[in-house]
C-alpha positions in Angstrom: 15.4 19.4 -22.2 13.5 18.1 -19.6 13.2 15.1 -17.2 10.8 12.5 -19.2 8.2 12.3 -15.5 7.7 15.6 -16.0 7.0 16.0 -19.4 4.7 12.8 -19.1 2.9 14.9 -16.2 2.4 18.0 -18.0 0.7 16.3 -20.8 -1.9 15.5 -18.7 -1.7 11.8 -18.6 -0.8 11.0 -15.1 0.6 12.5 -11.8 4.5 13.0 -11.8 4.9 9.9 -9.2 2.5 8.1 -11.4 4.7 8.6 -14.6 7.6 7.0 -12.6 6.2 4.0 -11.3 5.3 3.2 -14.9 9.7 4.4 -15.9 10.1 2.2 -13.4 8.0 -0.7 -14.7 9.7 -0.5 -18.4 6.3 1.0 -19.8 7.6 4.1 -21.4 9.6 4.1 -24.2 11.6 7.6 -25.9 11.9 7.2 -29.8 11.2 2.8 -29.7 14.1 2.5 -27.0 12.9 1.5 -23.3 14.0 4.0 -20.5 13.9 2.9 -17.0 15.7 5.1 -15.4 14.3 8.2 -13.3 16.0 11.6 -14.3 16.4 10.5 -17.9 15.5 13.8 -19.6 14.0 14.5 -23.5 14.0 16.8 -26.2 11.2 18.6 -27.6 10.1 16.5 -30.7 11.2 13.0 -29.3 8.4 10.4 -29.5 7.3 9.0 -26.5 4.7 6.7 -25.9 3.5 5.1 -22.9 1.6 0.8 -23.5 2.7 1.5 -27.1 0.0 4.3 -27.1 1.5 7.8 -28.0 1.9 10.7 -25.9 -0.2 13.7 -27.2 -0.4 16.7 -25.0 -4.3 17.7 -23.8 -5.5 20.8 -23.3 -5.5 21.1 -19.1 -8.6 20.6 -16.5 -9.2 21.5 -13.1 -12.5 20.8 -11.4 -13.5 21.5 -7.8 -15.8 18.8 -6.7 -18.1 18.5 -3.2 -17.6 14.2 -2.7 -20.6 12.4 -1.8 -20.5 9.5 0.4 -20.4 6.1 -1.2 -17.7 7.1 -3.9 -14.3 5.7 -4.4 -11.7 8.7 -4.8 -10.2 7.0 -8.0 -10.6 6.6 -11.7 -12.0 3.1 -12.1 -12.9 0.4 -9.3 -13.0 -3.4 -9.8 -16.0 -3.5 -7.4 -17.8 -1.5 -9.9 -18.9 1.6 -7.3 -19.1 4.8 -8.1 -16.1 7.0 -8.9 -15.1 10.8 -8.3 -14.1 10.5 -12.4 -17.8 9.5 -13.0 -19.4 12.8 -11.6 -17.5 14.8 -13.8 -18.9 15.8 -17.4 -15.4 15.8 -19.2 -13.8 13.3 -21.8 -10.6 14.2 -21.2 -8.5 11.7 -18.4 -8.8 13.6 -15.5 -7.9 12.1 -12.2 -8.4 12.6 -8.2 -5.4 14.6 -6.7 -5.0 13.0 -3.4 -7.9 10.9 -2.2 -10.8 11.1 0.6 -12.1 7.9 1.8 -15.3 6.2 0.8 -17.5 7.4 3.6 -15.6 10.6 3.8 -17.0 13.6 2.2 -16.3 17.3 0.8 -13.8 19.2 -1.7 -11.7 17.1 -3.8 -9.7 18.4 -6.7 -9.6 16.9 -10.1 -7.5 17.7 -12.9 -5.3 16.5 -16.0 -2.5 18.8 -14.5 0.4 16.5 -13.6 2.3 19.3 -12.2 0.1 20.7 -10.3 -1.0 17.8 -8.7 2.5 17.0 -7.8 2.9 20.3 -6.3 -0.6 19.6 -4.5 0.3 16.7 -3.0 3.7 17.2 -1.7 4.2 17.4 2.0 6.9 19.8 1.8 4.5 22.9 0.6 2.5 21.9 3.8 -0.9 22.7 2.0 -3.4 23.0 4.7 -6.7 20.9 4.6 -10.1 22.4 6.6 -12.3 19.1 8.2 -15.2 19.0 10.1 -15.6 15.9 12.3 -18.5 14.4 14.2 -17.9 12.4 16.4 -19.3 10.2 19.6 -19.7 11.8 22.7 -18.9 14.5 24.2 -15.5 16.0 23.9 -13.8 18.3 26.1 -10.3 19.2 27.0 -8.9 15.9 27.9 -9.6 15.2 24.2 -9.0 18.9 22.7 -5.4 19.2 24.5 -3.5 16.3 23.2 -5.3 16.8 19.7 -3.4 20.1 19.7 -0.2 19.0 21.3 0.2 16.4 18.3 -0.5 12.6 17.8 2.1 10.1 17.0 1.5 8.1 13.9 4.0 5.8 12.0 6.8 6.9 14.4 6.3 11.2 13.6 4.3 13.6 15.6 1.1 14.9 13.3 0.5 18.2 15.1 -3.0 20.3 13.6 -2.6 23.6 12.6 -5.7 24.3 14.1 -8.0 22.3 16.7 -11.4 23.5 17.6 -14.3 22.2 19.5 -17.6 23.6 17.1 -20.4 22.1 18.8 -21.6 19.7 21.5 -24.8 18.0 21.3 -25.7 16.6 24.8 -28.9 15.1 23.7 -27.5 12.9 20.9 -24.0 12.6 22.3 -22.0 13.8 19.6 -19.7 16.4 18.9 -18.2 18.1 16.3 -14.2 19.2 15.8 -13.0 21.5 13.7 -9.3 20.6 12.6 -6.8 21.6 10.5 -3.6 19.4 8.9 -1.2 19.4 6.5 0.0 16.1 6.4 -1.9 13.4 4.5 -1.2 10.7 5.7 -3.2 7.2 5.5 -6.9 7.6 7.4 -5.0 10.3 9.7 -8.0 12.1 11.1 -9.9 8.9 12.2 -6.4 7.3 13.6 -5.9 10.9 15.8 -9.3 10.8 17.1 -9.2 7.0 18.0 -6.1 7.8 19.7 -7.8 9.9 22.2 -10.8 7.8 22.2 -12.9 9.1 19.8 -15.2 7.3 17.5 -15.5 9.3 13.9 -19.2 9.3 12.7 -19.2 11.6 9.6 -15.4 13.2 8.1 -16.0 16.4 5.8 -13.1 18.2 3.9 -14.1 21.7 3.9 -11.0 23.7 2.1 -7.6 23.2 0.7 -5.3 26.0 0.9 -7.9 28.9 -0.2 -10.4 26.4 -2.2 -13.6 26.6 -0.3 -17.0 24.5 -0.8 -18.8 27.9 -1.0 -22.8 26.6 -2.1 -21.6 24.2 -3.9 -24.2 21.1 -3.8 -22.7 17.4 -3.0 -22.2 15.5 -5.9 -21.5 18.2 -7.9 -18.4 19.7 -9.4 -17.0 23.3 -11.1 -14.5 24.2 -13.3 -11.6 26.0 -10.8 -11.0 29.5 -12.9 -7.8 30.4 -14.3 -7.2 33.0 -11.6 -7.5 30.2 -9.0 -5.1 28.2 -10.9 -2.8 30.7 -11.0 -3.0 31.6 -7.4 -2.9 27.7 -6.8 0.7 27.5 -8.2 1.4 31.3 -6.7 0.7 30.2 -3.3 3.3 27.0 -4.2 5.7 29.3 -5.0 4.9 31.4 -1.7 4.9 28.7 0.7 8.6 27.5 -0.8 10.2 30.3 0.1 
């Protein structure tokens, strides 16, 4: 048996944390009785249905997409704009793992993989995350330093992995940062270079753990391999011990 979140995350409908806000909400139901407790587990064979819709299992995605600016890093939008779901060529109900914002560009993953997002997104397995900022002005080490000695947001020290200064541009007054994190935390990035007076003109995600842009174009996606799949939830395992 296993815990009903799980199971409703493997099938591909939503992330873990997804399937228990909707426990929570009274939304899922195991053979026509409500469950709203977390933990509650199933058997193979049980009926469960989710809106009165039934749960079928769908075969598994996982797309690497390069996120244009101007598109919302979610799978509909009351606004109508643009989403990260729209620019990929699949019917099955894939969604964003994590989110960049909507002027913030680069790699983004995609998939129908409930588990694996989970694993993805959980600050314990300290995935790291590649960005390139430009910003404006020109930044030396009374900005550098206390990048790299660690900014305090929401009451905890975010300290980079990695900080480093790629390029100044005297002429235009901007400069670009190199720097690694593995938090995730709510508009991080922007809120540590404000806090050492830095205004962020353009945010690019470059890599997650391994994954890498390589060539490919913005606005366009790929279909991750099944090797980097597996070494997706290798490297999981790895970090964990």
């Amino acid at each position: 048996m296993e815990r009903l979140q799980k199971v409703i995350a493997n099938a591909g409908f939503i992330s873990r944390r997804k399937a228990e806000e909707l426990i929570r909400q009274g939304r899922v139901f195991v053979d026509g009785v409500k469950v709203v407790e977390l933990g509650t587990k199933v058997a193979k064979g049980q009926m469960i249905t989710i809106d009165g819709k039934m749960l079928e299992k769908e075969e598994k995605e996982y797309y690497l997409l390069n996120k244009p600016r101007g598109v919302v890093t979610t799978t509909s939008d009351d606004k109508h704009r643009k989403t990260v779901v729209d620019l990929i060529p699949t019917d099955k109900r894939i969604y964003p793992v994590g989110r960049l914002d909507y002027d913030t560009t680069g790699l983004l993953i995609l998939t129908n993989d409930g588990e694996l997002a989970n694993l993805l997104t959980d600050p314990k397995q300290k995935i790291e995350k590649e960005y390139i900022v430009k910003v404006k002005g020109i930044v030396g080490a009374k900005q550098i330093i206390p990048l790299q000695q660690g900014i305090l947001l929401d009451g905890v020290k975010c300290i980079p992995r990695r900080v480093k200064l790629r390029k100044v541009d005297k002429e235009k007054d901007t400069s670009m940062i190199e720097l690694t994190i593995c938090e995730g935390k709510n508009h991080e990035i922007k809120r540590m270079m404000a806090s050492v007076g830095l205004e962020v003109l353009k945010l690019k995600r470059e890599r997650i753990g391994f994954l890498t842009l390589g060539n490919l174009p913005s606005g366009k996606a790929r279909k991750l391999t099944v090797k980097e799949v597996k070494k997706l939830y290798q490297y999981q395992k790895t970090k964990q011990k």
